[in-house]
C-alpha positions in Angstrom: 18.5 19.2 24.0 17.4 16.6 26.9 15.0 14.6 26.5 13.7 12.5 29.4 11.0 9.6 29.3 8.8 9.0 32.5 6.3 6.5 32.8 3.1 7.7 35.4 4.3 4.8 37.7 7.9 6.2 37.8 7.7 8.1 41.2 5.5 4.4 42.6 8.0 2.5 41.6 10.9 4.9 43.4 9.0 4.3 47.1 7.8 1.0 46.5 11.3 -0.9 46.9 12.2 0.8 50.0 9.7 2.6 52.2 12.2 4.3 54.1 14.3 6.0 51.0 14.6 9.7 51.2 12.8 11.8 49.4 15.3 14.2 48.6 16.9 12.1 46.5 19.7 14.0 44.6 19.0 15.2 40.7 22.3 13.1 38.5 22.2 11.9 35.3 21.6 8.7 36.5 19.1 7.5 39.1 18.7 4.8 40.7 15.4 3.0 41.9 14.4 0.0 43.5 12.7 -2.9 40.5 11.6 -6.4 41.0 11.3 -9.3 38.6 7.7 -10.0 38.7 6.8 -14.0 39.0 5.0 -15.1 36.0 1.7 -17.5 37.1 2.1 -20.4 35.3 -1.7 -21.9 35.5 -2.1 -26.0 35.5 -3.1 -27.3 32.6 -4.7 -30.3 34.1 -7.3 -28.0 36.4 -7.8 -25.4 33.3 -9.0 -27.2 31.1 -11.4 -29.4 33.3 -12.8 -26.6 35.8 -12.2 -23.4 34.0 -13.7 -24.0 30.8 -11.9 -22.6 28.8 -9.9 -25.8 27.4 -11.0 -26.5 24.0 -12.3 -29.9 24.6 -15.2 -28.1 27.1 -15.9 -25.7 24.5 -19.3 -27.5 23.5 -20.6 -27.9 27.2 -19.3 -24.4 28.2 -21.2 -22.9 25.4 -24.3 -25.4 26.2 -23.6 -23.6 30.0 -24.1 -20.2 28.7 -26.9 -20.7 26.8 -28.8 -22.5 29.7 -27.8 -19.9 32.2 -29.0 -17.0 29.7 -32.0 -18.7 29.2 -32.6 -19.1 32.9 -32.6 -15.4 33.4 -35.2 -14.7 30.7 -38.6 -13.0 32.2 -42.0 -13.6 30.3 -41.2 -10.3 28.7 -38.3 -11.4 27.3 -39.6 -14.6 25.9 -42.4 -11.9 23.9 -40.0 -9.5 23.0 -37.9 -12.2 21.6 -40.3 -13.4 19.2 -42.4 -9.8 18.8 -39.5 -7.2 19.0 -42.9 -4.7 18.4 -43.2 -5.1 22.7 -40.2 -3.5 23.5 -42.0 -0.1 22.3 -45.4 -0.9 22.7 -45.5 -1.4 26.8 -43.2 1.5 27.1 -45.5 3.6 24.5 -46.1 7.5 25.6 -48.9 8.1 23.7 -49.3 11.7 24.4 -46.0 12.6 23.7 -44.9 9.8 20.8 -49.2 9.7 19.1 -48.9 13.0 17.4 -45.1 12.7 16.3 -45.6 9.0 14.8 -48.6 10.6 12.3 -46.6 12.7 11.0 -43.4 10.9 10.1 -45.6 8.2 8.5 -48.0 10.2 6.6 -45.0 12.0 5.4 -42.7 8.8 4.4 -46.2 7.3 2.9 -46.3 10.5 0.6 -42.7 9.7 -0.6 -43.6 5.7 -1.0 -46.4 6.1 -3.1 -44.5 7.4 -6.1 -41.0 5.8 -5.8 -42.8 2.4 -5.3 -44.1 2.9 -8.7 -41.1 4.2 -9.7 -39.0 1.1 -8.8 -41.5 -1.2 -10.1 -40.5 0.3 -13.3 -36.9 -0.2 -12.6 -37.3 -3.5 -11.6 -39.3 -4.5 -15.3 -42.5 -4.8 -13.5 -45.7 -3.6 -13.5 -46.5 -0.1 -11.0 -48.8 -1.8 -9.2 -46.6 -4.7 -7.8 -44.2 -1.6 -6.2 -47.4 -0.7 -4.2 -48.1 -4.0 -3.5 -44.4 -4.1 -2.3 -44.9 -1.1 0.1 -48.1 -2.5 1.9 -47.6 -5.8 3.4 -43.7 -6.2 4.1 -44.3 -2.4 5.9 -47.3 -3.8 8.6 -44.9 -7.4 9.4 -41.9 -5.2 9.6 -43.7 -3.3 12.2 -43.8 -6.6 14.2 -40.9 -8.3 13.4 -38.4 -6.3 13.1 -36.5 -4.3 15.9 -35.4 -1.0 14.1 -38.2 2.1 15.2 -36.8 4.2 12.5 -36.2 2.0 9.3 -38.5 2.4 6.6 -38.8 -1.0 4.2 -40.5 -1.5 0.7 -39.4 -1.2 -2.8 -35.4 0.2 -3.2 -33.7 1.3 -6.4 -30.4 -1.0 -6.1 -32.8 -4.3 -5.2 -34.8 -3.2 -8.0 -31.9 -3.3 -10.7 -30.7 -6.5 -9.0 -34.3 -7.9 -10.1 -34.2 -6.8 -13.4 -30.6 -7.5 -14.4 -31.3 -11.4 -13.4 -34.5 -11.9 -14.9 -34.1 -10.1 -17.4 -31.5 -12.7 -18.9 -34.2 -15.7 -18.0 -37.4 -14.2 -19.1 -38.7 -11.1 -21.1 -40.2 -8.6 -18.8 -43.6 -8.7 -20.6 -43.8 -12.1 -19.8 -46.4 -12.9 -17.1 -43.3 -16.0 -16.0 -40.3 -12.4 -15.2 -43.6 -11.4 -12.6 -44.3 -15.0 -10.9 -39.9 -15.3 -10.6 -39.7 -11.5 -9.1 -42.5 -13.0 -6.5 -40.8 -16.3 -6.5 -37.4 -14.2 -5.6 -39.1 -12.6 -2.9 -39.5 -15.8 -1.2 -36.3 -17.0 -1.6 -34.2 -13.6 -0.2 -37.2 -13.9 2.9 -36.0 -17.3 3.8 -32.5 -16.6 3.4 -32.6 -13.7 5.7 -34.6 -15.7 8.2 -32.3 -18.5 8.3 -29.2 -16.2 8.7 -31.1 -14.3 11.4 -31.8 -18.0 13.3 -28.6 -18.8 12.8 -26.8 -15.5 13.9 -24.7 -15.3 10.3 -24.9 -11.3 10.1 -21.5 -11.3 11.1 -20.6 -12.6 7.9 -21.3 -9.6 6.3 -18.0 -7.6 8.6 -15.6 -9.4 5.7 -17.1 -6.6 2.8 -15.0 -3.2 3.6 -16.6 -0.1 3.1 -15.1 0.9 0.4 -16.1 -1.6 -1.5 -19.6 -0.8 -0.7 -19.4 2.5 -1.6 -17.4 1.6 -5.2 -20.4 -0.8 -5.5 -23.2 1.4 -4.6 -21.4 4.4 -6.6 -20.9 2.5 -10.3 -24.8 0.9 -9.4 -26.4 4.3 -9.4 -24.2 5.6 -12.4 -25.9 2.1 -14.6 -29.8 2.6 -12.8 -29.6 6.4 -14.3 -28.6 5.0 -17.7 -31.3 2.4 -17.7 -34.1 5.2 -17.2 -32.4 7.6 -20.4 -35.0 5.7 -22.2 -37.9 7.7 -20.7 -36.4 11.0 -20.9 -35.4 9.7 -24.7 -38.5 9.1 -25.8 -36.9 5.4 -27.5 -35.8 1.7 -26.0 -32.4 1.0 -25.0 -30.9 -2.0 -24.3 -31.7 -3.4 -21.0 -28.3 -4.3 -19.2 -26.4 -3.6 -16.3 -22.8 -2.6 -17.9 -22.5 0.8 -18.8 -20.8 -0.3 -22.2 -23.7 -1.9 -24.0 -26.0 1.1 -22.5 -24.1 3.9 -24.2 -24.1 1.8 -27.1 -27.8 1.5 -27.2 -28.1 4.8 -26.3 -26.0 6.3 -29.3 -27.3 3.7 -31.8 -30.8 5.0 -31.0 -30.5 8.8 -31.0 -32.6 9.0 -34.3 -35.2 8.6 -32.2 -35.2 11.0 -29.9 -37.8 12.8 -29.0 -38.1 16.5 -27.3 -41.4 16.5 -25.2 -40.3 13.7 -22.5 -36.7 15.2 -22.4 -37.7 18.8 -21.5 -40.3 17.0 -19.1 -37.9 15.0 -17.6 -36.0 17.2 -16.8 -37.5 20.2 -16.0 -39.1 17.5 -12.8 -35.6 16.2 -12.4 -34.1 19.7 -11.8 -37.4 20.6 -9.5 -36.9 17.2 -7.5 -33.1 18.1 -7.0 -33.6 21.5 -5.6 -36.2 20.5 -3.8 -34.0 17.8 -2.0 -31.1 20.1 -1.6 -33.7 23.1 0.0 -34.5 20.4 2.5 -31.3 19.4 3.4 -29.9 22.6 3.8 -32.2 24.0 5.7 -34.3 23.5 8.8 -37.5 24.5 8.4 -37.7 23.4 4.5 -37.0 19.6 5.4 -40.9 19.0 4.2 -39.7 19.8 0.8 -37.4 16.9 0.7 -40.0 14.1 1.7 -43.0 16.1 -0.8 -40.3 15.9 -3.8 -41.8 12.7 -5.4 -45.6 13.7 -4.6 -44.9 17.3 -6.0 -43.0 15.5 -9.1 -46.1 13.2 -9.6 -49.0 15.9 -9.3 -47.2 18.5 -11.9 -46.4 15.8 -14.4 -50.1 14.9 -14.0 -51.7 17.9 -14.2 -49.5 19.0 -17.2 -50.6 15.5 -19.0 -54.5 16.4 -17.9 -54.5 19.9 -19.3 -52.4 19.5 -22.7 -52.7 15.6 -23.6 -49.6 15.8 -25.0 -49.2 12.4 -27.3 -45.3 11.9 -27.4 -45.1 11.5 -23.7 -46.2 8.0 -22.4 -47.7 7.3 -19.6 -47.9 4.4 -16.7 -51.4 3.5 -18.0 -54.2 1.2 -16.5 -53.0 0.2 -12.7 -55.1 -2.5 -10.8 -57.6 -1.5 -8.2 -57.7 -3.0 -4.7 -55.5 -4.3 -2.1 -53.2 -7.7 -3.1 -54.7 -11.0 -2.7 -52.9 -14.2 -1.0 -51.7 -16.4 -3.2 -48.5 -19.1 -3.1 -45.2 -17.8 -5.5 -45.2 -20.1 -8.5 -42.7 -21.4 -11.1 -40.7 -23.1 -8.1 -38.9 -25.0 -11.2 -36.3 -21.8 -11.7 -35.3 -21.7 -8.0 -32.2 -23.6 -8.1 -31.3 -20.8 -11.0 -32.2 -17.6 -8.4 -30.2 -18.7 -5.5 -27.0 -16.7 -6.4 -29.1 -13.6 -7.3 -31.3 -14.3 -4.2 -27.6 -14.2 -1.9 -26.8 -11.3 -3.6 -30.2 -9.3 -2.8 -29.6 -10.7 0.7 -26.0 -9.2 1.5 -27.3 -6.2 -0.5 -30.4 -5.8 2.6 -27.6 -6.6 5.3 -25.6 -3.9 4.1 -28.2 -1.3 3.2 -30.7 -2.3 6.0 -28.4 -3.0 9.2 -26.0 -0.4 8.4 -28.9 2.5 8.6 -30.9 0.4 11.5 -27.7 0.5 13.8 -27.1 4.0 13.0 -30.3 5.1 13.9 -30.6 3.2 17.0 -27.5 4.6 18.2 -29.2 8.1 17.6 -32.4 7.5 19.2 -30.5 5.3 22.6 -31.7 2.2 22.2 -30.1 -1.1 21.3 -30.1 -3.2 18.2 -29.8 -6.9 17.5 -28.3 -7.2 14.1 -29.5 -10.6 13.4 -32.9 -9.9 15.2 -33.1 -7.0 12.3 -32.2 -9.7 9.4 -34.8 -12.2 11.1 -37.4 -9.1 11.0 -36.4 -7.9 6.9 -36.9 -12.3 6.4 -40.2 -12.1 7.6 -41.4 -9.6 5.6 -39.9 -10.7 2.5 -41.9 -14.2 3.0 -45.2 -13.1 3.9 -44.7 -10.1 1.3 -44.2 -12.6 -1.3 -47.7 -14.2 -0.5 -49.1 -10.8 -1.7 -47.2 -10.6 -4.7 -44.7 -8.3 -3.7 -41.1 -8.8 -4.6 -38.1 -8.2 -2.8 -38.4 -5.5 -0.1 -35.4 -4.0 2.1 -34.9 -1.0 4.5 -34.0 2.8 2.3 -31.8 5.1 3.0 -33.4 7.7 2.1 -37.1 7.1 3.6 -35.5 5.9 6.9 -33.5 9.3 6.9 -36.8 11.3 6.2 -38.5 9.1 8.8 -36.1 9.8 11.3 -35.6 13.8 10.4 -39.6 13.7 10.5 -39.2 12.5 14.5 -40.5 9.2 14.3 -40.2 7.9 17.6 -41.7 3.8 16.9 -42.9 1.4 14.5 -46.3 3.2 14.5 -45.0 5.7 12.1 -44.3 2.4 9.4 -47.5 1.0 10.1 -49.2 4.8 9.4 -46.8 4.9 6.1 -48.7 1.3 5.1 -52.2 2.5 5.8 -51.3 5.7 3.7 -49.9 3.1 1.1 -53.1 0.9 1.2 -55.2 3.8 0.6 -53.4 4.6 -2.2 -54.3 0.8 -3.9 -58.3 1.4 -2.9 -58.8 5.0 -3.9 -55.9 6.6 -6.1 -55.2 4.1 -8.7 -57.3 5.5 -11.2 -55.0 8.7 -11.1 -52.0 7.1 -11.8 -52.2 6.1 -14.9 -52.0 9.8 -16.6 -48.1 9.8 -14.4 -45.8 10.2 -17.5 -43.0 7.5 -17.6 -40.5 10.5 -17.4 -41.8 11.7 -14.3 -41.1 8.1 -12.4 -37.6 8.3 -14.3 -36.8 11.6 -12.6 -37.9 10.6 -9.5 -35.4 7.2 -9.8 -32.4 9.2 -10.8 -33.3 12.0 -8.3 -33.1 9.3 -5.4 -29.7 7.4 -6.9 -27.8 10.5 -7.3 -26.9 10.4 -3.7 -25.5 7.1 -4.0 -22.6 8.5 -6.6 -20.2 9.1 -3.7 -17.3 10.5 -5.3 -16.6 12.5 -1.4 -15.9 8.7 -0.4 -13.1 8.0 -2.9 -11.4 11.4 -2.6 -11.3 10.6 1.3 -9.7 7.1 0.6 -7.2 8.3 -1.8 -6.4 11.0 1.0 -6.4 8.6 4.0 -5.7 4.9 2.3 -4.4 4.2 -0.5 -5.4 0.3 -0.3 -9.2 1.1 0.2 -9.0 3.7 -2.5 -7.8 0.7 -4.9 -10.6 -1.4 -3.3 -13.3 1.2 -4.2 -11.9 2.0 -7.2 -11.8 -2.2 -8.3 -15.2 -2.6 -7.7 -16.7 0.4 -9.0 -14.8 -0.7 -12.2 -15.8 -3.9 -12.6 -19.1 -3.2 -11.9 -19.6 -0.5 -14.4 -17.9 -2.8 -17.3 -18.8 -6.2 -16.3 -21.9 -6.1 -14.5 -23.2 -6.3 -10.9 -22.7 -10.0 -9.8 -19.1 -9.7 -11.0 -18.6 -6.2 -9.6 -19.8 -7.5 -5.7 -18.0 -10.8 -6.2 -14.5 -8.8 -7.5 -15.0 -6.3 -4.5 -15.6 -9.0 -1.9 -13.0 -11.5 -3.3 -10.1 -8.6 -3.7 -11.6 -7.2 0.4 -10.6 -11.1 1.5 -8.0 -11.3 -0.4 -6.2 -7.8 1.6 -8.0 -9.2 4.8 -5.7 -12.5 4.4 -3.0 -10.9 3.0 -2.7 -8.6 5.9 -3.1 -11.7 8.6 -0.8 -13.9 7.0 1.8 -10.9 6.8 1.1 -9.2 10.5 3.2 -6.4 11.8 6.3 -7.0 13.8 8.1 -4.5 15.8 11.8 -4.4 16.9 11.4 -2.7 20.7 13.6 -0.7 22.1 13.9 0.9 25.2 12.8 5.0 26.1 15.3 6.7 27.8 14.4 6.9 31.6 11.5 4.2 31.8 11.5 0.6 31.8 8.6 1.4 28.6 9.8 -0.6 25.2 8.3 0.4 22.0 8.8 0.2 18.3 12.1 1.6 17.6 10.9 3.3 14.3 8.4 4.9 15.5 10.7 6.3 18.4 14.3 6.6 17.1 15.5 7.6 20.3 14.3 4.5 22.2 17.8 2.1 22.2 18.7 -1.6 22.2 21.3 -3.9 24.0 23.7 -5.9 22.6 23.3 -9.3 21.8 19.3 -8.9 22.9 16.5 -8.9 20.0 13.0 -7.5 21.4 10.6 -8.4 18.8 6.2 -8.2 19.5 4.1 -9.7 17.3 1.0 -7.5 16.4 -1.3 -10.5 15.4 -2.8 -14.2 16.8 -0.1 -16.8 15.4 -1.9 -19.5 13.6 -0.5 -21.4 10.6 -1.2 -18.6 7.8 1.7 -16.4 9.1 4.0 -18.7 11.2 6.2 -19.1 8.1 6.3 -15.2 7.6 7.0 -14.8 11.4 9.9 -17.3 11.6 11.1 -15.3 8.3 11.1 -11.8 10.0 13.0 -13.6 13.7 15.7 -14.8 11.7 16.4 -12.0 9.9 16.3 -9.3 12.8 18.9 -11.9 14.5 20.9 -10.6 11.3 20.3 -7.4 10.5 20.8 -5.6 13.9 21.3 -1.7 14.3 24.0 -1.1 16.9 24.1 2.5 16.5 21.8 2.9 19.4 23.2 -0.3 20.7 24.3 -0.3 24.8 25.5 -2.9 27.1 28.5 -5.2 27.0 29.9 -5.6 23.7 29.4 -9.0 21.9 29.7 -9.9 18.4 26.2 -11.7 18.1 22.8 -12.1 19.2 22.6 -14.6 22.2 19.0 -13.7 23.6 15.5 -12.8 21.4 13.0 -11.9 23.7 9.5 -12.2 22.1 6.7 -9.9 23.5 3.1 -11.6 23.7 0.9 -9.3 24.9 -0.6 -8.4 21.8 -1.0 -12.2 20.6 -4.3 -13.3 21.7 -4.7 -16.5 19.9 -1.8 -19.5 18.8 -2.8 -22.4 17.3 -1.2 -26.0 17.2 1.0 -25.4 13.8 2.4 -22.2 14.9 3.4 -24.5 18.7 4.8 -27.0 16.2 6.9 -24.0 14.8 7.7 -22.0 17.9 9.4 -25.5 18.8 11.2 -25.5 15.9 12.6 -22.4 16.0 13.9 -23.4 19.7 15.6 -26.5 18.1 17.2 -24.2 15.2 18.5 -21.3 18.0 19.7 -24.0 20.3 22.2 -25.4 17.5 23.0 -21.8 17.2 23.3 -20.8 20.9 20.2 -18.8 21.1 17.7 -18.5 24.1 14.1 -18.1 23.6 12.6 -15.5 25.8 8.9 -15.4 26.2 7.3 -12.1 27.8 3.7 -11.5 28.5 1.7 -14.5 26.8 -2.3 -14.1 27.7 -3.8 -16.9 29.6 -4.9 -18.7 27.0 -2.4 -18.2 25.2 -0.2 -19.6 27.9 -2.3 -22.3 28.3 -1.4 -23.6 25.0 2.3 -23.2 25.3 2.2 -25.2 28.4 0.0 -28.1 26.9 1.7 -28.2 24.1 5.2 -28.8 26.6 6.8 -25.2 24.8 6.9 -24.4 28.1 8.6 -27.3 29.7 11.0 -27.3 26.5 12.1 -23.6 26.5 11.8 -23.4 30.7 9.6 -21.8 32.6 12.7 -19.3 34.0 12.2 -17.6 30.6 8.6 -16.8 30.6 8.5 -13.2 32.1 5.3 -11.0 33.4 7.7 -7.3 31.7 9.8 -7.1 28.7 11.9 -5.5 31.0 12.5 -8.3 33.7 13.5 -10.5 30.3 16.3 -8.1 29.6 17.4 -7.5 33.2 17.9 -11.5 33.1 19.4 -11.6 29.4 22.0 -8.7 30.6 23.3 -10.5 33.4 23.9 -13.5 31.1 25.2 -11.3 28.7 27.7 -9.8 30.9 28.6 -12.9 32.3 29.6 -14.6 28.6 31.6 -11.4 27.9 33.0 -11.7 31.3 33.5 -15.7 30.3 35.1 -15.2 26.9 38.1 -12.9 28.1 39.2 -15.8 30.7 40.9 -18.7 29.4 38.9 -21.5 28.5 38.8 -25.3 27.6 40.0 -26.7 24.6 37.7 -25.7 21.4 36.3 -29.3 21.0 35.2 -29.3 25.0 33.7 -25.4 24.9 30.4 -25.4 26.5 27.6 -24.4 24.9 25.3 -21.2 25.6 22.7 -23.2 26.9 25.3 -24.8 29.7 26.7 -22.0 30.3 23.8 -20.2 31.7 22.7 -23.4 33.6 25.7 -22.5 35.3 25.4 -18.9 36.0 21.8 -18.6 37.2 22.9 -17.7 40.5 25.2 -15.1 39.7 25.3 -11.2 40.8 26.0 -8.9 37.7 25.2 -4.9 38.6 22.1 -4.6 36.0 22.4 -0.4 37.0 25.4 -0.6 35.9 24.7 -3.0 32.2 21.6 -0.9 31.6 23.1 2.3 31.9 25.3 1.3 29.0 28.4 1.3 30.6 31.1 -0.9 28.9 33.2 -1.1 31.7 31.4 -2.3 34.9 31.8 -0.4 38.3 32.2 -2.5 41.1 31.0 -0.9 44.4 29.7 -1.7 47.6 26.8 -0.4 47.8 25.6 -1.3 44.0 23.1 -3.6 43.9 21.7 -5.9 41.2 18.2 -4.9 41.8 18.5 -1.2 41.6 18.6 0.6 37.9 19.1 3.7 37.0 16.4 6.4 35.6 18.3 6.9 32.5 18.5 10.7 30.5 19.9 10.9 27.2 21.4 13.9 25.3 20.7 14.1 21.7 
């Protein structure tokens, strides 16, 4: 079997030496075709780094450069939609066509608020009322501040654990103190997201891997189900957020279970979970999936109305009216909330921004991630001025808003009017809601966070982010949610840094019939030359994975496989070419090593080869005088013109060792050897074809190679 490599630029490369060549060119095993040594540009230091900007001691007036410029551009519209993202939709609003469609999806959302507000205010050790105070304000400054059309903020489940998992261990939940800190902690997560979103942090956020999300999300909903047994139980449990102490609670109580909430619980449960899954699964039932919660609510309340049944509790006496302003209080426990307050923060970064990118994408319009954390700040402060605490974007409301067609902001502002009704007129019906009912519509909405599809996906695809999901969905589920997040993130770093100080280095060889070098593992056929190493470097070299790098040179300098092997036979490596082209960063330590290295393969008779450095790269090199030291002959545009050069020199010490020589103590060294056979002809056709014994000809020329075929 034959197999044949051609590049697309083959046939270019056949006319571009010679225009007058014939086309006919005979079919033989080995073709020749005309090749140059491209000229590498070797930029000047000295005017880079003064008029280019690029050099890093412009950096600061470069970047100062930009930002003037940018600003420059700016039109009064985008000075207002800078600071009231709400413009971008309002000038361009169709009200005909968007009026109508916005109603809807709000009304809608607001009927699947009202309950789960509650519902999460329950979760969260609070009061119902302060959920609905949650889902008015931080919904109408959203609208205003915030740049997603399709995200719907208030009250979530995971915040609402985060709440009362902290406070909780400071201050009972009875205590009128655990309200004024959930306010207080409002505040706080506000002004950290504000202050990220100023200072364009939301990048920070890329270092947590999805898979450690998910793990964390997954073990989060399997402990907020747990906490809400105690409604369908009809007895306390322990409030906690490790699974162990919960089961313990749970089993230590059972003599006080009781039937009436169970059955109850769920019978709704089973109702809301059908309901969901009719809605997904089909079309023209997606209502069904939004009226869930306000179905839940109304039978639960009707049932309570009609048969006053006295084993069920219920939400009882809920405040009247819309919030007033008032300042958070009990400023004395902030230094204590800070780590729960950066953990509620990366939590709305992850659930908010993830969602609001994704739906942008869906409806063609762009998103400014820290514009969106800015926006979710905002909120969160002014919210917490109307005792609400800590708000972020859903999942599952922004995915009913968007299924519902919601089109701008309008539809959040309609979802707070329907929620501000609800605090002037409904409030009185609340209190007959049994807990169980609020339960049920909880662990309805966090069973879609239990994303087992996720971890049978990793362990299918990656086994390293299976191990990741599988870490922190452990540790969370034993040891708590702070520990659980900071496990995850600290074991995602800790692969992130392993993988960079420990990159991926390839041994190149050539495909039969190109001039195309790849990784010789993944294609077995491609072959080497004798007493050439082709190594690239899949990473930026900085000081983290020099060491690993110089580890990895010397040994492929040792362990070379000359089965595939061609060229002159030698008994050693004289030449390691070192692709670039992947490398787009070096920093000072790794130069300090690079010239090193050259010191170490000099003693040793080894050239340094450098082939296809970026510019800025290059740059370095040459300030740093690697350039100067290793010369700039053997800095090359193509792996390929590196080994056409190294070949020649090769040939020419093979040539050199069968000739008689000085005496042993005078015998030049590699590097003087080559200083004295630059200018020398060796038939590179003829060495790159593999040939151990050179032809000489007259009409074979050292610029011609052959389009090589190999049998196999």
């Amino acid at each position: 079997m034959e197999i044949t490599y051609a590049s697309p630029s083959a046939p270019n490369l056949a006319d571009s030496g010679d225009s007058n060549s014939n086309s006919s060119m005979p079919t033989t095993t080995t073709l020749t075709r005309p090749v140059k040594i491209i000229p590498l540009l070797h930029p000047n230091t000295a005017c880079s780094s003064s008029g280019s900007g690029s050099g890093s001691g412009s950096f600061p007036s470069a970047l100062f450069s930009k930002w003037k410029t940018k600003v420059g551009r700016m039109s009064w519209h985008n000075w207002i939609e800078l600071f009231l993202p709400c413009y971008r939709w309002i000038r361009t609003y169709k009200w005909r066509e968007y009026l109508q469609i916005d109603l809807m999806a709000g009304t809608t959302v607001g009927v699947m608020l009202v309950p789960q507000a509650m519902s999460y205010a329950k979760l969260a050790g609070l009061e119902p009322i302060y959920g609905l105070y949650s889902g008015f304000v931080p919904l109408f400054v959203y609208a205003i501040f915030g740049s997603s059309r399709q995200l719907a903020v208030g009250p979530v489940a995971l915040v609402s654990l985060l709440v009362s998992n902290v406070l909780g261990g400071i201050v009972d939940s009875s205590d009128e103190l655990y309200t004024e800190l959930a306010i207080l902690l409002a505040l706080m997560v506000g002004i950290l997201e504000c202050i990220m979103g100023l200072l364009r942090l939301g990048w920070l956020i890329r270092f947590i891997s999805h898979s450690v999300i998910s793990g964390f999300t997954t073990a989060s909903a399997v402990v907020i189900a747990l906490s809400q047994a105690k409604y369908f139980l009809g007895y306390d449990i322990v409030r906690s957020s490790k699974i162990v102490p919960l089961i313990e609670s749970i089993i230590a109580g059972a003599d006080g279970f009781s039937w009436p909430p169970f059955v109850m619980g769920s019978i709704i449960l089973a109702i809301l979970v059908i309901m969901k899954h009719l809605g997904k699964s089909r079309k023209y039932l997606r209502f069904l999936r939004a009226a869930g919660p306000l179905t839940a609510v109304v039978l639960g309340t009707t049932f309570v109305k009609i048969f006053h049944p006295a084993s069920i509790s219920l939400v009882g006496d809920i405040p009247q009216g819309l919030p007033k302003f008032s300042i958070p209080k009990s400023f004395g426990y902030a230094l204590s909330l800070i780590p729960t307050a950066a953990l509620i923060t990366g939590v709305a970064i992850l659930e908010s921004v993830g969602i609001a990118k994704a739906l942008a994408a869906k409806n063609g319009y762009e998103l400014d991630s820290n514009q969106e954390l800015f926006g979710l700040g905002v909120a969160n402060v002014i919210g917490s001025f109307f005792s609400a605490y800590p708000t972020t974007g859903s999942f599952s409301r922004s995915a009913v808003n968007h299924e519902s067609g919601a089109k701008t902001g309008l539809a959040g502002i309609v979802t707070g009017i329907i929620m501000g009704c609800a605090l002037l007129f409904l409030t009185p019906l609340f209190e007959y809601i049994p807990q169980c009912v609020l339960a049920a519509i909880v662990i309805s909405a966090v069973m879609g966070l239990v994303d087992y599809n996720e971890a049978i996906f990793l362990w299918r695809v990656d086994k390293k982010d299976f191990l990741l999901w599988t870490i922190t969905c452990i540790t969370t589920l034993f040891l708590g949610i702070e520990i659980g997040v900071l496990v995850g993130v600290g074991a995602s770093l800790a692969f992130v840094i392993h993988e960079s100080a420990n990159p991926h280095i390839a041994v190149l060889g050539r495909l039969p019939g190109t001039t195309v070098y790849r990784n010789s593992k993944q294609y077995p056929e491609a072959y080497t030359y004798n007493g050439i190493v082709i190594v690239r470097i899949d990473a930026p070299i900085y000081f983290a994975n020099i060491s690993y790098i110089k580890d990895r040179l010397r040994e492929y300098e040792v362990d070379v496989d000359r089965s595939t092997s061609r060229g002159p036979e030698v008994e050693r490596i004289y030449f390691v070419i070192i692709e670039l082209a992947p490398v787009t960063y070096i920093d000072s330590s790794a130069v300090q090593a690079l010239k090193d290295l050259y010191q170490e393969y000099k003693l040793r008779d080894i050239q340094i080869a450098i082939s296809n450095p970026n510019r800025e790269v290059l740059l370095t090199l040459s300030r740093s005088g690697l350039v100067e030291l290793i010369g700039k002959e053997w800095y090359f545009v193509r792996v390929h013109d590196a080994v056409q050069v190294c070949l020649q020199h090769v040939q020419s010490l093979k040539e050199t060792s069968k000739t008689p020589g000085p005496l042993l103590d005078d015998k030049p060294t590699l590097f003087q050897r080559l200083s004295r056979q630059r200018g020398e002809d060796v038939s590179v056709s003829v060495l790159e074809s593999g040939s151990q014994n050179p032809l000489t000809s007259k009409d074979s020329d050292p610029q011609l190679e052959p389009l090589l075929s190999r049998k196999s």
